[in-house]
N, C-alpha and C positions, 0 to 999 in steps of 0.2 A: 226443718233441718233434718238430716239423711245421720247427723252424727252426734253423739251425746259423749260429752265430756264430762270428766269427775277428777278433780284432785283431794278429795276428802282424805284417801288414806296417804298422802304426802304430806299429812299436816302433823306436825308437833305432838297436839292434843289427843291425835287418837294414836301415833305409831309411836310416839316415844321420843328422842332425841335426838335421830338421825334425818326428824323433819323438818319442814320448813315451820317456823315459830313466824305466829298470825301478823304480828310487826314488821316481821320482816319481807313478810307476803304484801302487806299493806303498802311499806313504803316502795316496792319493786313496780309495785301497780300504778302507785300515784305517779312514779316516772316513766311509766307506759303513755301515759296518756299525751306526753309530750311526741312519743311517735307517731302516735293514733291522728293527729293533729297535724305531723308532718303526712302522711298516708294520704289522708283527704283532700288535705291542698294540694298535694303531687297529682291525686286524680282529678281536682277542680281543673290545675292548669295544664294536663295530659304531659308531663315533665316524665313520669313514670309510666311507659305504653304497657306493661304488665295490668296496670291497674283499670285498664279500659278493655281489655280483652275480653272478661264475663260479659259486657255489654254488645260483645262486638261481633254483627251476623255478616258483613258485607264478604268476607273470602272466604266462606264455608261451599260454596257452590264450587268457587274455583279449586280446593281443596280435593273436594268430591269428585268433579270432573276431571281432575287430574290422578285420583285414585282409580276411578272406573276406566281409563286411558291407558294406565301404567300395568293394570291386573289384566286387563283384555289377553285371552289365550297365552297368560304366562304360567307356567308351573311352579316360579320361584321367585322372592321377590327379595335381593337383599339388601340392608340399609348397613351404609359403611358412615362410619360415624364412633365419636368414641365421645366417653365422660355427659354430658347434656346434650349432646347431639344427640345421643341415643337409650339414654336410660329414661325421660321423658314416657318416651315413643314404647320405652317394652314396657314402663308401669299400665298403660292405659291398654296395652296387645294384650297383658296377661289374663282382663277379663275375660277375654276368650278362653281360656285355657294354654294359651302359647308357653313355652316354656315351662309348663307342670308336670312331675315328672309322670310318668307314665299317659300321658292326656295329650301333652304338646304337640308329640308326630301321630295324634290319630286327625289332626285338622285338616278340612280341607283344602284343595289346593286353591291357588298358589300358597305354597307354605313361605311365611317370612323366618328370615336369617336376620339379625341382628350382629353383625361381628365390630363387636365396641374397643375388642382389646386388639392387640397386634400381635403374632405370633405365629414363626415362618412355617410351622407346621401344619394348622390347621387351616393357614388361609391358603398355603397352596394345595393342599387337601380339596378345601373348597371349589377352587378353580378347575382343578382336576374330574371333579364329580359332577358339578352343576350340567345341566343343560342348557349351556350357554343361547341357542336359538329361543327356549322359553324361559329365559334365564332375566330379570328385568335389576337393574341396581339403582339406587338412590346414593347420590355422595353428599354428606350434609357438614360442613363446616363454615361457623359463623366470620371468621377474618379470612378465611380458604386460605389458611396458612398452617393449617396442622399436619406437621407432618407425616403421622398414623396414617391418616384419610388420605393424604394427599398418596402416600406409596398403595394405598389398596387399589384407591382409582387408578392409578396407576399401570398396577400389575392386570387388573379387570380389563381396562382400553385392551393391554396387549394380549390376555387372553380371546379375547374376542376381535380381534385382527387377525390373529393366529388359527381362528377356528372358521376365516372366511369373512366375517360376519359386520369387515368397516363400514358399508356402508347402512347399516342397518343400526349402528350405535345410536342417532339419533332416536329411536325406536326402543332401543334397550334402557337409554342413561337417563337418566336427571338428576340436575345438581336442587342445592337450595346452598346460598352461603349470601352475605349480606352486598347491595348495589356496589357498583363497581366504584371509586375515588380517587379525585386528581390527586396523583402522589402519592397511591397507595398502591402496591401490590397486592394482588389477588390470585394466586397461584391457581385457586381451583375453578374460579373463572374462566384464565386463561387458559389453562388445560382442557377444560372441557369445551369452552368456547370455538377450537379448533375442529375440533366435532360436530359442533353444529348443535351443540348437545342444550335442549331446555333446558331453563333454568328457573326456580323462585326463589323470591327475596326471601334472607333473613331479617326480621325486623332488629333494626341496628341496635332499638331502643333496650332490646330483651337480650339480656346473656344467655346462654346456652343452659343453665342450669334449673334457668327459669323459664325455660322453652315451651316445654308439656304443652300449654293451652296455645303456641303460636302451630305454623305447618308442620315446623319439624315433629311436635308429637301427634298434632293432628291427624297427618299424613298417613302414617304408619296405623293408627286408629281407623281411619276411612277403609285402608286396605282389606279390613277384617270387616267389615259392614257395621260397623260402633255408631249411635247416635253421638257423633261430634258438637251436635249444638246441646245437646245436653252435659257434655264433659265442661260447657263454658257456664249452660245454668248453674253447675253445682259450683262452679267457683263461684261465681254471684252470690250463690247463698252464703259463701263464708265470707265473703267482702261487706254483707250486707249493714252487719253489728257496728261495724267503721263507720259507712258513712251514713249510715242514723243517728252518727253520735253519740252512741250507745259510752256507760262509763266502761273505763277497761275492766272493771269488773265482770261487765256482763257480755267482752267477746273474749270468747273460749281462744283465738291466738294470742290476744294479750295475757291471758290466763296464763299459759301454757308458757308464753316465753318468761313471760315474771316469776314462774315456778321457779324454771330452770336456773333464768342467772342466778334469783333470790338464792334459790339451794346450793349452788356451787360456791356462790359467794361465801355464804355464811356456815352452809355445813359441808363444805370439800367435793360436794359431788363434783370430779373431774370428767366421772362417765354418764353418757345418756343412752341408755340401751331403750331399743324400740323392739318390741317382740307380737308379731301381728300372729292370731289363731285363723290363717288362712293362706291356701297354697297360692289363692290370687292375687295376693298382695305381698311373697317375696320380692316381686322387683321391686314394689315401693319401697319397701324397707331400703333397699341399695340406694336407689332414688334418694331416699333422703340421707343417707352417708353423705353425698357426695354434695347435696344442698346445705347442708347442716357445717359439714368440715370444711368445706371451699371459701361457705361468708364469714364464717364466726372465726376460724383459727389463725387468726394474724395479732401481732404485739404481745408475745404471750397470753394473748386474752382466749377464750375457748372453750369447749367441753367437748369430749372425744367422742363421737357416735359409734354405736355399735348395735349392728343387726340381728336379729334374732326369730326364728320360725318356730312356733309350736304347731301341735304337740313337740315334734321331734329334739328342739332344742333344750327340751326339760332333761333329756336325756343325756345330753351335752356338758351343758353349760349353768344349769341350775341348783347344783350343787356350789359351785363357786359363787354364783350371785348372794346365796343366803349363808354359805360360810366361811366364802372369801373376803376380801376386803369391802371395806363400807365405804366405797366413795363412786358409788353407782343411782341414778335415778332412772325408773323402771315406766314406761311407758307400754302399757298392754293393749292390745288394739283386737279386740273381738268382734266378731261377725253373725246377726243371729241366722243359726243356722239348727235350733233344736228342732228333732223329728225329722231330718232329711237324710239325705241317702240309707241306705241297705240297711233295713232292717234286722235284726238278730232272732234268729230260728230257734224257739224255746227249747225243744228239745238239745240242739248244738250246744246251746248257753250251758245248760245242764252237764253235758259230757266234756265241756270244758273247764268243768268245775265254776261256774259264773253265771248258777241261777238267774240271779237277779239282772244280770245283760236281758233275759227275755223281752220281748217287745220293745227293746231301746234302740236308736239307730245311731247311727256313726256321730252324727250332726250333735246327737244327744249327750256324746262321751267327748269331742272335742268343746262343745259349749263348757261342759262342766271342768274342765281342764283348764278351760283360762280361766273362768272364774276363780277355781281353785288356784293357779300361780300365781293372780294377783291377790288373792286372801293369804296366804302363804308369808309373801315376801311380806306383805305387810304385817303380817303376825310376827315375825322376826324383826321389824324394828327398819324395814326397806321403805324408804320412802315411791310411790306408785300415785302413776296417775294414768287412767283407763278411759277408754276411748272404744265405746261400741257403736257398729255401724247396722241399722236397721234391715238392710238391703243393699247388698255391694251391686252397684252397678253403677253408667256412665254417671247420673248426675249423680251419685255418693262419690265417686273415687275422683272426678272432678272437685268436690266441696272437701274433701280430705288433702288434697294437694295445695289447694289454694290455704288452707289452713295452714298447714307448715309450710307454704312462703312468707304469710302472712307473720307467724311467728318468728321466721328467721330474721326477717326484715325488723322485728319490734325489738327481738334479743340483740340486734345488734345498736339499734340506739341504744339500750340500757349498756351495751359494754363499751361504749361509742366510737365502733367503729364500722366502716363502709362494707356492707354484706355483700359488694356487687362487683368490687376487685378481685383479684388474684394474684399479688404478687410475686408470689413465694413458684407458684408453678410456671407463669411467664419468666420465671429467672432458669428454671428448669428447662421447658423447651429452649431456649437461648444455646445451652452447655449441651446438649442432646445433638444439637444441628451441627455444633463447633465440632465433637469429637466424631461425628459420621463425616464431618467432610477432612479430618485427618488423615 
């Protein structure tokens, strides 16, 4: 395993009152087990196509060869796509450095764009700037009925009819959005379909939020030269504890979701703050906002995610976590990273009054940083559970995704309800579509 978990300082016994008391851990777990059990059989009789994905090499070629196709002589590569279309696809981009600040735009080309949200300034900004001739787009929506997507693609067709460029769209575009059905509309089919424009399947079985490990994250992953078969080993590793039969004791997502509901349950935690000590895993953090709030918050039932970056967020926000209200559970996610980058120049160290910085290096003062926010909060009475990862890379951030699917999926048999709906936002786009066509 690439990842070690600990809920020790979330416990009762060592933090105090605001933890989870051992009984209550106990019995959250024993009704684990009845998902654990659902999980298995869903993968025995392939009912759940997320749960056969680790095992699954056969479209990785096609994957590939559709990435090395799409990047050929492009300068830019942009994926239009919003919510799981696309947040998937930047957690696994970001190992590269994509999107870090100051790291992002030194990458070579093709640079990818990610434009997840809508927003009529920067996307006709976009349009305006891009290189449309090496300009390549990806349109990814799973029912091709999202509106977002559907106006970017859109505006993209008519930019690039307007720069000359129609007949070459089949050369520029590719969709991915799920097979076409009798009786179903598919807006971004047919849109693109008049184009001539390739297409891949979205696997119908997988929502968008639990994308990551199908093309839609894939894809974007391939673009950057990522070992993609390794993003699916490392989910394997976190599926593994499941179907060994392991007790829910001993897999770290049963762990992890039986914290959660057990502590909100019984001691109010309404908030789940994720606080990762690493620039490579802000997307993930969003990532899981949006897995975490999309399955769990329906029938009043719930806990409210909230993301978090250190160091920088100690700066922020950690004042309020240890002296603001107690209805937060802390999840700290460190990366070993002591003795790397930029050394401290002893003389420097000295004139900056920080003797003791001598010979220490960056890696060495962010390691000791998390450690320290999680001893901290826990010293004040914060319930914390810590999550350090060996080595971030494809098969680590593969086995750390699959983990908190694996989790969402358990927390929500414990509050029993279905992690794979979305009512509440299908009622939304509904009223969105009514008042734009007023």
């Amino acid at each position: 395993m690439n990842i070690v978990q600990s809920i020790d300082s979330a416990r009762e016994e060592k933090i105090g009152p605001h933890g989870i008391a051992a009984d209550a851990l106990k019995a959250a777990l024993a009704r684990a087990e009845g998902a654990l059990d659902q999980i298995r059989a869903r993968h025995a009789d392939s009912t759940l196509p997320l749960l056969r994905l680790p095992e699954t090499r056969a479209d990785l070629e096609t994957i590939k060869d559709t990435a090395r196709q799409l990047a050929d002589r492009a300068t830019d590569i942009v994926i239009l796509g919003t919510g799981g279309s696309s947040l998937g696809g930047q957690t696994l981009a970001q190992l590269t450095g994509f999107a870090v600040p100051g790291v992002g735009v030194l990458g070579a080309p093709p640079q990818l764009h990610f434009i997840d949200n809508l927003d009529p300034d920067s996307f006709e900004t976009l349009l305006a700037r891009l290189p449309h001739a090496t300009t390549r787009f990806v349109a990814i929506s799973k029912s091709g009925g999202t509106a977002e997507t559907l106006m970017q693609t859109i505006a993209a067709l008519s930019a690039l009819r307007e720069a000359g460029l129609q007949t070459r769209i089949p050369d520029i575009f590719l969709g991915i959005s799920e097979p076409s059905r009798s009786g179903k509309v598919n807006g971004l089919r047919d849109l693109l379909g008049k184009f001539r424009v390739p297409m891949l399947d979205h696997d119908t079985g997988v929502g968008g939020r639990y994308s990551a490990l199908t093309n839609v994250g894939l894809l974007p992953a391939a673009f950057l030269g990522l070992d993609i078969a390794a993003v699916r080993e490392g989910a394997g590793i976190a599926l593994a504890p499941v179907l060994a039969k392991k007790p829910a004791m001993q897999v770290p997502s049963a762990v992890g979701a039986a914290l959660s509901v057990a502590v909100s349950e019984s001691k109010g935690k309404s908030i789940s703050v994720l606080m990762a000590y690493c620039d490579r895993l802000q997307r993930f953090t969003h990532w899981y906002l949006q897995l975490w709030a999309e399955s769990l918050g329906k029938n009043g039932k719930g806990t409210t995610p909230l993301a978090a970056l250190g160091p920088v967020d100690q700066h922020s926000q950690l004042q309020l976590f240890i002296g603001g209200p107690r209805d937060k559970l802390f999840t700290v996610i460190t990366v070993d990273g002591a003795g790397s980058g930029p050394s401290m120049d002893g003389d420097l160290a000295k004139l900056a009054g920080e003797p003791g910085f001598a010979g220490k290096s960056i890696g060495d003062l962010v390691a000791a940083e998390g450690r320290a926010t999680a001893e901290t909060l826990a010293k004040n009475g914060c319930p914390v559970r810590t999550i350090h990862i060996n080595r971030l890379d494809e098969e680590a951030l593969g086995e750390l995704m699959m983990h908190f699917m694996l989790e969402t999926i358990i927390a929500a048999h414990l509050l029993g309800i279905d992690p794979f709906d979305q009512p509440a936002v299908e009622e939304g786009k509904v009223l969105a579509k009514k008042y734009l066509m007023s």
